[in-house]
PDBQT receptor file of N, H, CA, C and O in Angstrom, charges set to zero:
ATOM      1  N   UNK A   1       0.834  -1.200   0.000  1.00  0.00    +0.000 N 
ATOM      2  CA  UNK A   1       0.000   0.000   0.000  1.00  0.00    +0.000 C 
ATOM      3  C   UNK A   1       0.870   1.252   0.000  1.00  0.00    +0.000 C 
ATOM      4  O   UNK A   1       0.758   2.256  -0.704  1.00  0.00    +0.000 OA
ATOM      5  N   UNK A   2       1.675   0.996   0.854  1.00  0.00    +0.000 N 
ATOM      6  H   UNK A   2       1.766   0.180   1.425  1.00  0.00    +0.000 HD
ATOM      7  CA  UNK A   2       2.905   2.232   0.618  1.00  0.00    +0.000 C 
ATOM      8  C   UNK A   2       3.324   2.414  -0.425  1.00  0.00    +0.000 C 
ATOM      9  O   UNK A   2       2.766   3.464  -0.744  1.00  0.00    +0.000 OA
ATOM     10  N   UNK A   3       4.096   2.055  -1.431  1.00  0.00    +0.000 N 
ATOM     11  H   UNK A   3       4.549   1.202  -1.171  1.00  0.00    +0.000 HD
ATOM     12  CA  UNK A   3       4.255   1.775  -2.394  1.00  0.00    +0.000 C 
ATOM     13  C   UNK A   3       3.610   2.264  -3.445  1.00  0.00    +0.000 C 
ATOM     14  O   UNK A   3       4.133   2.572  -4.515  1.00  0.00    +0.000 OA
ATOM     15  N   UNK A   4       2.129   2.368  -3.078  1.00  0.00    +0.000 N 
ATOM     16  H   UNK A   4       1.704   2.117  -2.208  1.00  0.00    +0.000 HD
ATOM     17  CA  UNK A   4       1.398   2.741  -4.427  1.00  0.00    +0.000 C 
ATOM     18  C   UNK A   4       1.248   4.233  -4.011  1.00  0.00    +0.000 C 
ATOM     19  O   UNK A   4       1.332   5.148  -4.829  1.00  0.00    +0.000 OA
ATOM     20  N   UNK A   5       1.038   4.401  -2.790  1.00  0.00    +0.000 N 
ATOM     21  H   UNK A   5       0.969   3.658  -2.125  1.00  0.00    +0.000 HD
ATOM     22  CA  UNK A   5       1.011   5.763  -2.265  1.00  0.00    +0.000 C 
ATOM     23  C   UNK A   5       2.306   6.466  -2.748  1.00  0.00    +0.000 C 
ATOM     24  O   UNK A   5       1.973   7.544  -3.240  1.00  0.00    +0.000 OA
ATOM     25  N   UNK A   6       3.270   6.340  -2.789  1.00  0.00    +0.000 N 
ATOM     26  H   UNK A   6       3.541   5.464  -2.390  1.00  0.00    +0.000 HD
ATOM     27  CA  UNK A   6       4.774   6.693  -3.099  1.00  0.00    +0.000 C 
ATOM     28  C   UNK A   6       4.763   6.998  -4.185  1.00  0.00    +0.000 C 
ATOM     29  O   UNK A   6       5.171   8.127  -4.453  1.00  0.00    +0.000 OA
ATOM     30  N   UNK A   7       4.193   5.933  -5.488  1.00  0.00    +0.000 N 
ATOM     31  H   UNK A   7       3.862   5.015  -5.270  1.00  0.00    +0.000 HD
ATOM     32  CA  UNK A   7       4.370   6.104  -6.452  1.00  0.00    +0.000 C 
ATOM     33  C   UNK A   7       3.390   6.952  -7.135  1.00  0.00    +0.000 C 
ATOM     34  O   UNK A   7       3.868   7.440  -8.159  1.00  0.00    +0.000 OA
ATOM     35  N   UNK A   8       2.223   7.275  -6.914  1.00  0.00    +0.000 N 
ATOM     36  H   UNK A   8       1.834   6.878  -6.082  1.00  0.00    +0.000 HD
ATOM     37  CA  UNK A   8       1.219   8.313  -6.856  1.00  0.00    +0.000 C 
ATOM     38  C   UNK A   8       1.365   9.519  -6.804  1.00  0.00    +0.000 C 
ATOM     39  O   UNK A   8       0.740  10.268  -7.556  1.00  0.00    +0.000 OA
ATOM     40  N   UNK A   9       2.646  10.158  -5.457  1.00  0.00    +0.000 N 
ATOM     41  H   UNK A   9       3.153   9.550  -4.846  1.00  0.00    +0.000 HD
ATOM     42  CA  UNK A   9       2.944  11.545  -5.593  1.00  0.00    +0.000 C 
ATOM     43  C   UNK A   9       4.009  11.419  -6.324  1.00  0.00    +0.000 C 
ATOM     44  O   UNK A   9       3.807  12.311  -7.147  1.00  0.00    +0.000 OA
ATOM     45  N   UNK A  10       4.712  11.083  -6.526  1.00  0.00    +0.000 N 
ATOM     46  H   UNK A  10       4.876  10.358  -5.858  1.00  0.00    +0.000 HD
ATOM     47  CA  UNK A  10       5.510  10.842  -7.325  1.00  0.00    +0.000 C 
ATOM     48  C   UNK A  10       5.151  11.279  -8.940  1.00  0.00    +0.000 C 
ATOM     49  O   UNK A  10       5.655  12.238  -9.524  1.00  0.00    +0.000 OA
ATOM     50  N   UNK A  11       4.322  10.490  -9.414  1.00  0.00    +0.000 N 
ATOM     51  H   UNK A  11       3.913   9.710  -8.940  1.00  0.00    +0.000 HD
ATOM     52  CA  UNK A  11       3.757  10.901 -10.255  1.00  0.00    +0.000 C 
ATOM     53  C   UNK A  11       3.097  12.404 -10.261  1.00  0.00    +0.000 C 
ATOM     54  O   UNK A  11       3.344  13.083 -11.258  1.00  0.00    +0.000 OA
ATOM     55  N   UNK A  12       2.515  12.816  -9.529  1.00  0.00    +0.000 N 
ATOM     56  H   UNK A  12       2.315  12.265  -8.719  1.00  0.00    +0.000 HD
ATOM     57  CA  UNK A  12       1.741  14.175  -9.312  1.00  0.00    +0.000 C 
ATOM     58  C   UNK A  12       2.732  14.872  -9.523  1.00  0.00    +0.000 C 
ATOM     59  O   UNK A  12       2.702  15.650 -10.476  1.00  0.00    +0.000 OA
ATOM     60  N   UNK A  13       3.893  14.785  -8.685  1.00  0.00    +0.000 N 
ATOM     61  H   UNK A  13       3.918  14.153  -7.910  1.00  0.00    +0.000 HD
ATOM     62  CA  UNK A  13       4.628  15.734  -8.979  1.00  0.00    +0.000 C 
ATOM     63  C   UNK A  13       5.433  15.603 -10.177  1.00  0.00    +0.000 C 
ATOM     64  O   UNK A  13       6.200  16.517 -10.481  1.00  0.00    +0.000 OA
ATOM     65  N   UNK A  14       5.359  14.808 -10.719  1.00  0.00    +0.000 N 
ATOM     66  H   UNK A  14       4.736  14.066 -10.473  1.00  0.00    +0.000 HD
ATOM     67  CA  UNK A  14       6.003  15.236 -12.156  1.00  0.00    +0.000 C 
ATOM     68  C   UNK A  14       5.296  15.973 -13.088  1.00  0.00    +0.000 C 
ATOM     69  O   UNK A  14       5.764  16.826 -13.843  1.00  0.00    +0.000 OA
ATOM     70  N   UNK A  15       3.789  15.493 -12.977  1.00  0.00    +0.000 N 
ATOM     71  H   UNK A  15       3.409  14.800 -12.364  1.00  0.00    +0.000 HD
ATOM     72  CA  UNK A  15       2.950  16.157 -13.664  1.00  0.00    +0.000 C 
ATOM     73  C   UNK A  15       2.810  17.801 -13.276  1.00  0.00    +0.000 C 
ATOM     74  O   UNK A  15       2.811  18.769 -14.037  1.00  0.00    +0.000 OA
ATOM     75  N   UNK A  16       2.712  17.757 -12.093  1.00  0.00    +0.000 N 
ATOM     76  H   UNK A  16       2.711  16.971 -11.475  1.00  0.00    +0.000 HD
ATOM     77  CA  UNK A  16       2.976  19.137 -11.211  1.00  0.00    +0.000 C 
ATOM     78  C   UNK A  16       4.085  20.081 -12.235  1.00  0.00    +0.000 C 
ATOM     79  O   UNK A  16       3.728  20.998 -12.975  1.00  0.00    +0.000 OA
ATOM     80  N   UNK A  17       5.269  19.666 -12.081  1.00  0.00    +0.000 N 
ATOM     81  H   UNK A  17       5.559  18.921 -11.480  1.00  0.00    +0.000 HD
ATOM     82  CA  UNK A  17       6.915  20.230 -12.590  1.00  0.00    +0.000 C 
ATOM     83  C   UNK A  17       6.393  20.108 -14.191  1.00  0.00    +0.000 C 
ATOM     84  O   UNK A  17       6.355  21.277 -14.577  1.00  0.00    +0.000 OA
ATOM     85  N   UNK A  18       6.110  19.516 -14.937  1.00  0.00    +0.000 N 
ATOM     86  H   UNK A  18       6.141  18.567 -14.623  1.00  0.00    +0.000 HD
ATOM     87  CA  UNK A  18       5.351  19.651 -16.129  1.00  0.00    +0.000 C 
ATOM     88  C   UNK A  18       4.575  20.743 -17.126  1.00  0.00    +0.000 C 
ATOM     89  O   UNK A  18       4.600  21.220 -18.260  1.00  0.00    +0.000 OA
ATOM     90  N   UNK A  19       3.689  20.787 -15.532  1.00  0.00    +0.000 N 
ATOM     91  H   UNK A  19       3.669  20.398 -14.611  1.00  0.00    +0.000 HD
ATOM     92  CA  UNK A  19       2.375  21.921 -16.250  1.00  0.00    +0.000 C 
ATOM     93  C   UNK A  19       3.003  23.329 -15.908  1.00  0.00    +0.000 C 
ATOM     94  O   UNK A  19       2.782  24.310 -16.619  1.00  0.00    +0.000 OA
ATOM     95  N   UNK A  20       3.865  23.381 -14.685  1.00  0.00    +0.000 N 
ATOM     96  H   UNK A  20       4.044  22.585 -14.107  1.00  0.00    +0.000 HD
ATOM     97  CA  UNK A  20       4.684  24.843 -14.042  1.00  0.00    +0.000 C 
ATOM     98  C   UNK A  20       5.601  25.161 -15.480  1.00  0.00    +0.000 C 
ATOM     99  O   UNK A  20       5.688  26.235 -16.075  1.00  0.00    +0.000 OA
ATOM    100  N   UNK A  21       6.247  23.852 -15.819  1.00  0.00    +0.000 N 
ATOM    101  H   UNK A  21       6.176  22.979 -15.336  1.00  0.00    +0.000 HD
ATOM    102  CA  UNK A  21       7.524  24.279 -17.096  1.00  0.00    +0.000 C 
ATOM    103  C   UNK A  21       7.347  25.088 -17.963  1.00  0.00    +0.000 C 
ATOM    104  O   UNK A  21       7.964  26.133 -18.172  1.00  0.00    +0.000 OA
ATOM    105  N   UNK A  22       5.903  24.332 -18.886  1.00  0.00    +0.000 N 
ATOM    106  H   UNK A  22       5.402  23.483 -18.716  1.00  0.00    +0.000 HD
ATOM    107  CA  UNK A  22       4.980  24.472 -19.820  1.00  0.00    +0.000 C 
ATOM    108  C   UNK A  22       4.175  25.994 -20.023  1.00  0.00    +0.000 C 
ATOM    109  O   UNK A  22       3.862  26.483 -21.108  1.00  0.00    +0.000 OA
ATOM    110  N   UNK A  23       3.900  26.681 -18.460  1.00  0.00    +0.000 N 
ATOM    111  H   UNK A  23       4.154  26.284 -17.578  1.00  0.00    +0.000 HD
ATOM    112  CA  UNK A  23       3.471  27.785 -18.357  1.00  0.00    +0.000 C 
ATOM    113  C   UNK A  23       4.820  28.607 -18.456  1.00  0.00    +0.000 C 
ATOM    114  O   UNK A  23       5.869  28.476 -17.824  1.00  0.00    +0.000 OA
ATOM    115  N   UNK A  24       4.429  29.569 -19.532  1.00  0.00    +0.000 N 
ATOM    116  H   UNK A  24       3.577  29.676 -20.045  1.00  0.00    +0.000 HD
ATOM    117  CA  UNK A  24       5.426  31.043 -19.487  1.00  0.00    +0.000 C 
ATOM    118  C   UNK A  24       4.802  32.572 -19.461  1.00  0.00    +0.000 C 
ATOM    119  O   UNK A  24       3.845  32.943 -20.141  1.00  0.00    +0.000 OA
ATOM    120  N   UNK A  25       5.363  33.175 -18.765  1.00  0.00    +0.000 N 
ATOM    121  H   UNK A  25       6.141  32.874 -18.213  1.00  0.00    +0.000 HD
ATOM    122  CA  UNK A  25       4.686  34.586 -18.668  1.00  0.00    +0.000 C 
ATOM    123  C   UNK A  25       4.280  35.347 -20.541  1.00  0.00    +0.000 C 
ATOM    124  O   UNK A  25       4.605  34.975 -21.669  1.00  0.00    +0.000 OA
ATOM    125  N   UNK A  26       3.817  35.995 -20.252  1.00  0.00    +0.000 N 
ATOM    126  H   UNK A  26       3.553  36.297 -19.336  1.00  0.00    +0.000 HD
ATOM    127  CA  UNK A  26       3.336  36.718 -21.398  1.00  0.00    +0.000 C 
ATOM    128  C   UNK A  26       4.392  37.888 -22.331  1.00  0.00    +0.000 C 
ATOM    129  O   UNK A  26       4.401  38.231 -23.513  1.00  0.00    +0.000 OA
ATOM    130  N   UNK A  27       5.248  38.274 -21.096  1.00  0.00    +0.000 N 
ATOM    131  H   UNK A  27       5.240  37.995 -20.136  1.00  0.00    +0.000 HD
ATOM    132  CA  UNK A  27       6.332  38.881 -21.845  1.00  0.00    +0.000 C 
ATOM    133  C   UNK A  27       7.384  37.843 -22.323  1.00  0.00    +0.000 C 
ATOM    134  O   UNK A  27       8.124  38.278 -23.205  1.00  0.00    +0.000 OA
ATOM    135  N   UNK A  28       7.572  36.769 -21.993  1.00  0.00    +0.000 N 
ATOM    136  H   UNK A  28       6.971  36.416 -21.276  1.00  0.00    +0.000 HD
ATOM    137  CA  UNK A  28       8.895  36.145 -22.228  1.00  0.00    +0.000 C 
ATOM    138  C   UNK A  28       8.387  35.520 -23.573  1.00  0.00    +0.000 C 
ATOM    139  O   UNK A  28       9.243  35.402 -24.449  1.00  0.00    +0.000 OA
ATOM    140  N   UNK A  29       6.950  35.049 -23.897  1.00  0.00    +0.000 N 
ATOM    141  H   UNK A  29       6.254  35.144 -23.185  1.00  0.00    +0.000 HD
ATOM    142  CA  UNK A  29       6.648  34.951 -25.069  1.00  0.00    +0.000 C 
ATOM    143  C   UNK A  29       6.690  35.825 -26.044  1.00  0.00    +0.000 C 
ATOM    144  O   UNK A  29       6.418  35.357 -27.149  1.00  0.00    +0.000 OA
ATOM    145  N   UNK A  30       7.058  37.458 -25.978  1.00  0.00    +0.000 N 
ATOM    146  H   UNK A  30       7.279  37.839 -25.080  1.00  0.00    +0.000 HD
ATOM    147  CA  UNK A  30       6.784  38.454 -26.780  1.00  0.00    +0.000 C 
ATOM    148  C   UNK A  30       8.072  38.949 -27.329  1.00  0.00    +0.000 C 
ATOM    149  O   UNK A  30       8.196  39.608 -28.362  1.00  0.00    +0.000 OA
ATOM    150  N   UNK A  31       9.484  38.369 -26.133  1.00  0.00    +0.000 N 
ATOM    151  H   UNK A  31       9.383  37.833 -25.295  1.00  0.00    +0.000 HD
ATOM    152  CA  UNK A  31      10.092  38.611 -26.421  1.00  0.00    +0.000 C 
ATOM    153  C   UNK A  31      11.208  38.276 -27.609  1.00  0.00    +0.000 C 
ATOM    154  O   UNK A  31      12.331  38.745 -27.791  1.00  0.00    +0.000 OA
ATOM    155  N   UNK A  32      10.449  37.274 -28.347  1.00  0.00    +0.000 N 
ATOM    156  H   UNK A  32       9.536  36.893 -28.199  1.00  0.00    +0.000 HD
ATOM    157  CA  UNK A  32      11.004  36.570 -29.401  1.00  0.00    +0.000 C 
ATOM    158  C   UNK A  32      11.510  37.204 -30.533  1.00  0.00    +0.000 C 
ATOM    159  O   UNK A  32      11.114  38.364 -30.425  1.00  0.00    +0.000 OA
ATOM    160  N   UNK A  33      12.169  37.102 -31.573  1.00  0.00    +0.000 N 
ATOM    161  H   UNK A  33      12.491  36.159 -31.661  1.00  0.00    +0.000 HD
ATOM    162  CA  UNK A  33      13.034  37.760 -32.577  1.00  0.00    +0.000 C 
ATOM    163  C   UNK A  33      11.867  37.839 -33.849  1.00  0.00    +0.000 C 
ATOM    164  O   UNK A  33      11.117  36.963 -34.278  1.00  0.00    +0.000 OA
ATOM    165  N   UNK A  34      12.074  39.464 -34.309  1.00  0.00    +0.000 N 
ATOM    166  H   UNK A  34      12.683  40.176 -33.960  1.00  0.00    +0.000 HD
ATOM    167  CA  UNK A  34      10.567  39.647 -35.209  1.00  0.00    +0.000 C 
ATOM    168  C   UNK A  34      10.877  39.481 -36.575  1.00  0.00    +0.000 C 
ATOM    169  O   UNK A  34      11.564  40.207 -37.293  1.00  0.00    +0.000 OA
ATOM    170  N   UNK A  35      10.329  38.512 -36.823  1.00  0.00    +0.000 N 
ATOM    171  H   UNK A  35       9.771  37.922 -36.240  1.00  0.00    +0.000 HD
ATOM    172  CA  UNK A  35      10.179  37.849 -38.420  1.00  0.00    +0.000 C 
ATOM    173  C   UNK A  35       9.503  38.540 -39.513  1.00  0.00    +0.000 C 
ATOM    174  O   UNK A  35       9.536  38.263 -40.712  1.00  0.00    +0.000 OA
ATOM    175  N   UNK A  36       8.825  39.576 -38.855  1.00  0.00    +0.000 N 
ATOM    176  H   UNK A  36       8.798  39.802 -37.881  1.00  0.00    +0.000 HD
ATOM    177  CA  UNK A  36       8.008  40.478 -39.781  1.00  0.00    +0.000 C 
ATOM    178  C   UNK A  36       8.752  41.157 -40.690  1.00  0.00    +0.000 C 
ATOM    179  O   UNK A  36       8.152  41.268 -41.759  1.00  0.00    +0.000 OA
ATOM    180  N   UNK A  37       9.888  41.682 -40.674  1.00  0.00    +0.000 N 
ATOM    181  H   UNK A  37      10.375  41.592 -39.806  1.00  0.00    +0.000 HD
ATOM    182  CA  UNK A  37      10.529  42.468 -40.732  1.00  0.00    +0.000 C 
ATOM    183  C   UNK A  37      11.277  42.426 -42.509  1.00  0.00    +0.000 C 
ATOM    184  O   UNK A  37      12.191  41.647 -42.780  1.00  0.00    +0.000 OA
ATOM    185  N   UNK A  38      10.977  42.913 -43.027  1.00  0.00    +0.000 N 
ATOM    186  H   UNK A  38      10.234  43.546 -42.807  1.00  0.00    +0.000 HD
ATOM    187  CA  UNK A  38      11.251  43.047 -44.670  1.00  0.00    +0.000 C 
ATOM    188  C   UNK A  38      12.397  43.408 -44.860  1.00  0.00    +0.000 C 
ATOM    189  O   UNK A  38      12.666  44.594 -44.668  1.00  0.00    +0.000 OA
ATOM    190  N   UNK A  39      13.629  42.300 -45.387  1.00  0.00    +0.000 N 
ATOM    191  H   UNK A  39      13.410  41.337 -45.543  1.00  0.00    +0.000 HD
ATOM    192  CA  UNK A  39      15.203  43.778 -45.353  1.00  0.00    +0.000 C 
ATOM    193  C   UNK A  39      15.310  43.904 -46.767  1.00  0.00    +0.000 C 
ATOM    194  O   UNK A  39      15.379  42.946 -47.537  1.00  0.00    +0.000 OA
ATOM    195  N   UNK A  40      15.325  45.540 -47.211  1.00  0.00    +0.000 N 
ATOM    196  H   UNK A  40      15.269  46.318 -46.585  1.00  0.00    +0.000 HD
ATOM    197  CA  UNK A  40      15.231  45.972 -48.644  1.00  0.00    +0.000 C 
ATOM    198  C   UNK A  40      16.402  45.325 -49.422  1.00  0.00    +0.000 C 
ATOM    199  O   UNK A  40      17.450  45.365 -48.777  1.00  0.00    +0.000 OA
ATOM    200  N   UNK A  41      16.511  44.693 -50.731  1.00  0.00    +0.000 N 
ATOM    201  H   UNK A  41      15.660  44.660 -51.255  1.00  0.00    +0.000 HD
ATOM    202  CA  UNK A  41      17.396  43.868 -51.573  1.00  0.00    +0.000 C 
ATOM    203  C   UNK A  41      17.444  44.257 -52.714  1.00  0.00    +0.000 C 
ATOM    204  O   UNK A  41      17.954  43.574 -53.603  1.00  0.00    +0.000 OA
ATOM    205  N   UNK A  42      16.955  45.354 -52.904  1.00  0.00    +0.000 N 
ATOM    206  H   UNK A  42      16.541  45.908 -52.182  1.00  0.00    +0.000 HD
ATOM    207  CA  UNK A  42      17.336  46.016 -54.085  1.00  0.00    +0.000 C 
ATOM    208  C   UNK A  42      18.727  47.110 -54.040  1.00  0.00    +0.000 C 
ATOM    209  O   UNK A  42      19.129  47.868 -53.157  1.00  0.00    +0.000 OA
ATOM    210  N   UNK A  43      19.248  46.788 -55.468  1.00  0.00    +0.000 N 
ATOM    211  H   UNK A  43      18.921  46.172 -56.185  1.00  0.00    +0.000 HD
ATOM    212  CA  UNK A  43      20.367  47.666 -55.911  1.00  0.00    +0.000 C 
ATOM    213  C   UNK A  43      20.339  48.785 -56.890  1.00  0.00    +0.000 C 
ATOM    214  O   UNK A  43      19.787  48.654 -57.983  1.00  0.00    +0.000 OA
ATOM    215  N   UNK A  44      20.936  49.905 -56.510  1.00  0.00    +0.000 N 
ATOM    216  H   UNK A  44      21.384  50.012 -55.622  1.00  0.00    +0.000 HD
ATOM    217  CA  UNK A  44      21.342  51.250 -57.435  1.00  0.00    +0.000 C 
ATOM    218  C   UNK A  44      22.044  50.620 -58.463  1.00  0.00    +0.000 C 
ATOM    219  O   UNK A  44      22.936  49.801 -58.239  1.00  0.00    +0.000 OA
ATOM    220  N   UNK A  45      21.519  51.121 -60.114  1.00  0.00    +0.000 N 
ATOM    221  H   UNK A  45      20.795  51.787 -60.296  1.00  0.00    +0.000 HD
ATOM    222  CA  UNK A  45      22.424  50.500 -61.107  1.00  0.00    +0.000 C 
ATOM    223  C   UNK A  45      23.724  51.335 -61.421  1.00  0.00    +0.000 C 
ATOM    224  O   UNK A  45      23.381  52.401 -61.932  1.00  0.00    +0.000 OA
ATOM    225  N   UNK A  46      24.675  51.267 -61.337  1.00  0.00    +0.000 N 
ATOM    226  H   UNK A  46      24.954  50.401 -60.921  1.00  0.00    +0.000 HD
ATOM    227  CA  UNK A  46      26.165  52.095 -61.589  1.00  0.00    +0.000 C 
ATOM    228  C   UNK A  46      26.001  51.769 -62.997  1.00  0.00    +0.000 C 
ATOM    229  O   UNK A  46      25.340  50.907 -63.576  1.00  0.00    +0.000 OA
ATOM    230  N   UNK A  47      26.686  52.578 -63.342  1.00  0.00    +0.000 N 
ATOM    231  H   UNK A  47      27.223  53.278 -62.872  1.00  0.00    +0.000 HD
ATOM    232  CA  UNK A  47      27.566  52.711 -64.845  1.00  0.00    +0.000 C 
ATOM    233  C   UNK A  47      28.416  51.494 -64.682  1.00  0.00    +0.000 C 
ATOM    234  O   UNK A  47      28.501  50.994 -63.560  1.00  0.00    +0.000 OA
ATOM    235  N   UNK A  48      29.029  50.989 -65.655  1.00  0.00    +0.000 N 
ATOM    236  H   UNK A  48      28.960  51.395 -66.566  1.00  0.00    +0.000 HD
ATOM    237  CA  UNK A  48      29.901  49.893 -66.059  1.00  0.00    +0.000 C 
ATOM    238  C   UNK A  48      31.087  50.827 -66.272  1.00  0.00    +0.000 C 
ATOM    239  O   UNK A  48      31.256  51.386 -67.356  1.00  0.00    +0.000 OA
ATOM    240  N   UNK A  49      31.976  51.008 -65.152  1.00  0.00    +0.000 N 
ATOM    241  H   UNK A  49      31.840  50.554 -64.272  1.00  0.00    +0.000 HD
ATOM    242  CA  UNK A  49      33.181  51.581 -65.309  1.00  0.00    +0.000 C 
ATOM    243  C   UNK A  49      34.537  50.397 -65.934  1.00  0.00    +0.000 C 
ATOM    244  O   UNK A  49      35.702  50.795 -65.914  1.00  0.00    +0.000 OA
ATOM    245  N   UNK A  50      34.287  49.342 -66.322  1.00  0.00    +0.000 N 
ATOM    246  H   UNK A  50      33.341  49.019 -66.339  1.00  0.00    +0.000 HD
ATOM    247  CA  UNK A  50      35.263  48.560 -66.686  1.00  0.00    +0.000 C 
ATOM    248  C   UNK A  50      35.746  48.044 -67.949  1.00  0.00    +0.000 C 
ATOM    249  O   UNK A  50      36.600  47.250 -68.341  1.00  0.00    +0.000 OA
ATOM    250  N   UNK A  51      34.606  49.031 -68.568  1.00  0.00    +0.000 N 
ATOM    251  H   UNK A  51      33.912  49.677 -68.249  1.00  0.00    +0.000 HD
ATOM    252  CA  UNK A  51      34.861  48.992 -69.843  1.00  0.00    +0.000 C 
ATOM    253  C   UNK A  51      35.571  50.489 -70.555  1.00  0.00    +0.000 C 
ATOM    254  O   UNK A  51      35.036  51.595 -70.622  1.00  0.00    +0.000 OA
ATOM    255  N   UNK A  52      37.056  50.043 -71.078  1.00  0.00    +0.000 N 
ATOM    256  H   UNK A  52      37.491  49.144 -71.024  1.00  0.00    +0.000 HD
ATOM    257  CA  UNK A  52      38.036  51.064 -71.477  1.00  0.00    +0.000 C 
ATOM    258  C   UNK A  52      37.735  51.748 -72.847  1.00  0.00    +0.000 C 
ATOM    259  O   UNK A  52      38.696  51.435 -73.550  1.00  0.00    +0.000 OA
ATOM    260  N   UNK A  53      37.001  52.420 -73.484  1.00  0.00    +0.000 N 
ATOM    261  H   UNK A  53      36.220  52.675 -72.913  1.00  0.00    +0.000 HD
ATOM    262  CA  UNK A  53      37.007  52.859 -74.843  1.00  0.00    +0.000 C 
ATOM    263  C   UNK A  53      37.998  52.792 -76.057  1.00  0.00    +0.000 C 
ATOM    264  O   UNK A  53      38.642  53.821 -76.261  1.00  0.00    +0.000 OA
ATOM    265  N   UNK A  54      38.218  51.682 -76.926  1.00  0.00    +0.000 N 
ATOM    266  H   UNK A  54      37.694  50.847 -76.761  1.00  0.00    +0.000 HD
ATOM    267  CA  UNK A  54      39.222  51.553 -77.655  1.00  0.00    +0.000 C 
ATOM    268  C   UNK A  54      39.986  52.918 -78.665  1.00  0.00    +0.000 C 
ATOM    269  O   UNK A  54      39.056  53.288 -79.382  1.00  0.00    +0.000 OA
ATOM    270  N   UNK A  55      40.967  53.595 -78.932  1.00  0.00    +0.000 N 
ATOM    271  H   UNK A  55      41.722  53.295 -78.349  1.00  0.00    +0.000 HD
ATOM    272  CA  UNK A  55      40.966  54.409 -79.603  1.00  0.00    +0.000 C 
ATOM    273  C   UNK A  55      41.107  53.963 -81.321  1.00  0.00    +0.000 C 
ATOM    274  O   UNK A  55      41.906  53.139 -81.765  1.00  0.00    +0.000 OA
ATOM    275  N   UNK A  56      40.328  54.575 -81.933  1.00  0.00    +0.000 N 
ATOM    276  H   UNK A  56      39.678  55.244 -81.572  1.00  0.00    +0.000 HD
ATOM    277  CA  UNK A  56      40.246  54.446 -83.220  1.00  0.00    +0.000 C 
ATOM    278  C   UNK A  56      41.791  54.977 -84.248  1.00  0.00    +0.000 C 
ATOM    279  O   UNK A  56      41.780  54.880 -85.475  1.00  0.00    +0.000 OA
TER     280      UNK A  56
């Protein structure tokens, strides 16, 4: 009978340490890295400076 009693809280409390883990405050969820965030990838077109003009 002991035994089952033992193994009972035992159990509770894991389930206990479980559901506490599982819960997180509301800021620590907010504080996550923002994916929204668009980074511009467009380029200014330059002139082609690498081309030398042959003389005639």
């Amino acid at each position: 009978m002991k035994k089952i009693v033992v193994i009972a809280l035992i159990a509770t409390m894991l389930i206990g340490m479980l559901v506490f883990s599982a819960c997180k405050s509301k800021e620590t969820q907010e504080q996550g890295i923002d994916t929204t965030a668009v980074i511009d990838t467009t380029q200014e077109v330059s002139p082609d400076t690498t081309v030398v003009p042959m003389p005639e």
